[in-house]
Every structure is written in structure tokens, then in C-alpha cells.
C-alpha positions in Angstrom: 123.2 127.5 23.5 124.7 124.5 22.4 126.4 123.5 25.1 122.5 123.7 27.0 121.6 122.0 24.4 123.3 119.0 24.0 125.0 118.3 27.3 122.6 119.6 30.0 119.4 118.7 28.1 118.5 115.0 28.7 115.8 114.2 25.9 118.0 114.4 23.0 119.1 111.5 21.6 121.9 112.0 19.6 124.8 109.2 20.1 127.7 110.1 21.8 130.2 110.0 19.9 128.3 112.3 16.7 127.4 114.9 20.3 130.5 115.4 21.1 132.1 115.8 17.4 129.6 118.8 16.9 130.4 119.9 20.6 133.9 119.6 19.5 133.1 121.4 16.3 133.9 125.0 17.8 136.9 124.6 18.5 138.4 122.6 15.3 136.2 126.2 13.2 138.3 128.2 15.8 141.6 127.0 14.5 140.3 126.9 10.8 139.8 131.0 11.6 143.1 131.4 13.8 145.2 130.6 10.9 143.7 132.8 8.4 144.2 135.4 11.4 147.3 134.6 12.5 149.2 137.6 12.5 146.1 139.5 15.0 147.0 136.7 17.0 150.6 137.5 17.6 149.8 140.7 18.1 147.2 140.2 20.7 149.6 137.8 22.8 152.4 140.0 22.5 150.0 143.3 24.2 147.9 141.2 26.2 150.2 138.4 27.8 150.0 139.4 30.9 145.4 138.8 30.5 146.0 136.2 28.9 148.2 134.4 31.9 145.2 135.6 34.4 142.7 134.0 32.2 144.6 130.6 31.9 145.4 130.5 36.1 142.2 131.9 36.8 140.0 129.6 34.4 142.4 126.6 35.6 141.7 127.2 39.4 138.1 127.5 38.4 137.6 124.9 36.7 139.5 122.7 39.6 137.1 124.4 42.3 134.1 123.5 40.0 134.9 120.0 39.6 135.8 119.4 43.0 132.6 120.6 44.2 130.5 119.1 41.5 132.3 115.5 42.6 132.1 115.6 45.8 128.8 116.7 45.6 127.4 113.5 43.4 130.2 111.2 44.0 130.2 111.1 40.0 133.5 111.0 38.1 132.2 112.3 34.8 132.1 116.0 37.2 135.8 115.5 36.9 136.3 114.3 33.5 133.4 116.4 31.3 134.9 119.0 29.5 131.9 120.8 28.5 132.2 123.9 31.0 132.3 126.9 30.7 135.8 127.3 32.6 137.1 124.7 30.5 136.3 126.5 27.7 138.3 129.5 28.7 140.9 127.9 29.4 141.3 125.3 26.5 141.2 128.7 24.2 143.3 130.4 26.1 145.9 128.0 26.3 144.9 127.4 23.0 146.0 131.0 21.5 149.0 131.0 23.6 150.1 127.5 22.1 149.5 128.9 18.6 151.9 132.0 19.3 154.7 130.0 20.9 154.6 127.9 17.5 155.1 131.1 15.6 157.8 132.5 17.5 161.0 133.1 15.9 163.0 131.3 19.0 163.9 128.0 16.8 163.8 125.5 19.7 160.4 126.8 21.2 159.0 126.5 18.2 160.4 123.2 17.2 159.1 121.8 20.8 155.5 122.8 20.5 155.3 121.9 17.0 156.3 118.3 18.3 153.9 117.9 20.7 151.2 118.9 18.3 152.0 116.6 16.5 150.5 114.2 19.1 147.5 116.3 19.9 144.2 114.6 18.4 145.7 111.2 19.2 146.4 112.8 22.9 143.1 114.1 22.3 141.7 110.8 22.2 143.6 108.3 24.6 143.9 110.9 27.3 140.2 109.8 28.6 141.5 106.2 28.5 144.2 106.9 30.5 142.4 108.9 33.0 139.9 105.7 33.4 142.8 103.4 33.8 144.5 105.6 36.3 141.7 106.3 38.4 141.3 102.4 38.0 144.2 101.6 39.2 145.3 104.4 41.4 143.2 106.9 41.9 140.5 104.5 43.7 143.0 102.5 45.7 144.1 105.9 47.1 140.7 107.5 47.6 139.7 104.1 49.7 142.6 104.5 52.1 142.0 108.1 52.8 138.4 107.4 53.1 138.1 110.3 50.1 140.3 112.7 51.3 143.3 112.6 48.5 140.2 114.1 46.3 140.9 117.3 48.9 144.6 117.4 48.2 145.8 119.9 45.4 149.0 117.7 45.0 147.2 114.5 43.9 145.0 116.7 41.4 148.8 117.7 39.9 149.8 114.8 40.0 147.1 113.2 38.7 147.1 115.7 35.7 150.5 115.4 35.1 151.3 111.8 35.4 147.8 111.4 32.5 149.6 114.1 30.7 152.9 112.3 30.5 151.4 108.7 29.6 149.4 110.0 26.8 151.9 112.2 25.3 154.5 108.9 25.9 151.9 106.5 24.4 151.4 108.4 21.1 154.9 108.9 20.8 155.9 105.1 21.1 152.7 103.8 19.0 154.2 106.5 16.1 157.0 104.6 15.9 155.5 101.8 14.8 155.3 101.3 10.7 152.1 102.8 9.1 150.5 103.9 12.8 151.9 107.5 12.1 150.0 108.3 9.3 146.8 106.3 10.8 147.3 109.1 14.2 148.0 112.4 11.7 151.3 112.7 12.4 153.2 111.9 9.0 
């Protein structure tokens, strides 16, 4: 209902950035309940990996398939970039509760990995639509010109794509965390 409510209806006129904190609000009460849960959790992963894999490949390769078509449909960018579907969803909680049992494995260097990268997470969170702007910017619409749209068709420039914003984000919050007082501004000391 809420995600009718706020993203497909077009009357309301909530500003953007309060509509997508109370969009965003399910997921930050889903981690507030995870914790207090967290042993289920393990135990769920650990019976159920092998359901929980299908749901992250299958809700990945629909969500690629959906914005594809949306895009190329309307030529809009925001079909690429909105993260209010439903195969989003899926998949951000899947990977989600797989994430959050990796960090409480006993395996010392998993653990220590994953608890580093959350570190950057809500500033990730944020600059990651920045540097998908700048990349389609800079790249993505120089190579969608020269093959008259066709990279957009090409699997291998959507994992690139997601991988090179992926690594620049991750690498941007790391270096600006280094810098005196910016740490604690991002979460992360």
C-alpha cells in the first residue's frame, strides 16, 4: 500500500526527500527487528540457503528484465535508477538477511570483511545515486550514442555499470573517512 501510495500516486505532495525517508522507513524497522531476532535469522540462512540464493538470482534477473523494459519503453532513466519495486524489494532483503548472517559467522575474516563494508553503507547509500548520475553523464551516454542505444541491450555493460558504481562509492566513502572529523559526520566512528 505504501509503495502505491507514495510512488505511483501523482497528487501527493509530499517533498522528496521526507517520501523517500518514510519509503525507506521499512527497511531501517526491519533491521531494528532483525537484531532483536537474530538468532531465527541464522537459523533460517543456515536451512534455507539454498531459497534464499534463488530469491537473490531470481529477484536480481527480475529486476534487470523490469528495468530494461520499463527504459526502453519511456526512454526514462529514473526506470533504471528507482528502487521502489517490488523485485528490488526482494532482493534488497534478501541480500539483506544473508549480509546480516555472514556478519555473524564465526569465520573471523568474513566477518571482519562485511563488518567493514558496513561500515560505509548509509554513506554508500547516499552517493551511490550521484555516482550513477555522473557515470551515465560521462559514460554511459557517450556509449549509448555510438551504439545508437544498443549497449542498453548488453548484460556486460549492466555489470559493469553496477560494478564500476559499486566500486567508486565504496572507494569514495572510504577515502572521505579518512579525512579528520568526516568519519563521525558519515557514521562510521
Amino acid at each position: 500500500l505504501i509503495f502505491f501510495f507514495f510512488f505511483y500516486s501523482t497528487g501527493i505532495g509530499i517533498p522528496t526527500p521526507l517520501r523517500i525517508s518514510l519509503l525507506n522507513l521499512y527497511i531501517f524497522t526491519t533491521g531494528m527487528i532483525a537484531t532483536h531476532i537474530s538468532e531465527q535469522i541464522k537459523t533460517f540462512v543456515k536451512n534455507n540457503y539454498k531459497l534464499l540464493a534463488g530469491l537473490i538470482i531470481g529477484s536480481f534477473i527480475a529486476m534487470y528484465f523490469e528495468s530494461r523494459f520499463n527504459y526502453l519503453n519511456g526512454n526514462n532513466i529514473n526506470y533504471i535508477t528507482s528502487q521502489w519495486r517490488w523485485s528490488t524489494t526482494v532482493y534488497t532483503l534478501s541480500i539483506a538477511t544473508l549480509v546480516f548472517a555472514f556478519s555473524n559467522l564465526k569465520s573471523e575474516k568474513i566477518k571482519k570483511i562485511v563488518l567493514e563494508l558496513s561500515k560505509f553503507s548509509l554513506f554508500v547509500l547516499f552517493i551511490h545515486l550521484f555516482v550513477i548520475a555522473s557515470f551515465w553523464k560521462v559514460i554511459g551516454s557517450y556509449l549509448f550514442s555510438k551504439t545508437a542505444g544498443h549497449i542498453s541491450e548488453n548484460i556486460l555493460f549492466d555489470l559493469f555499470a553496477t560494478l564500476f558504481v559499486l566500486f567508486v562509492s565504496f572507494l569514495l566513502a572510504y577515502i572521505l573517512s579518512l579525512i579528520p572529523k568526516v568519519g563521525w559526520i558519515m557514521g562510521i566512528e
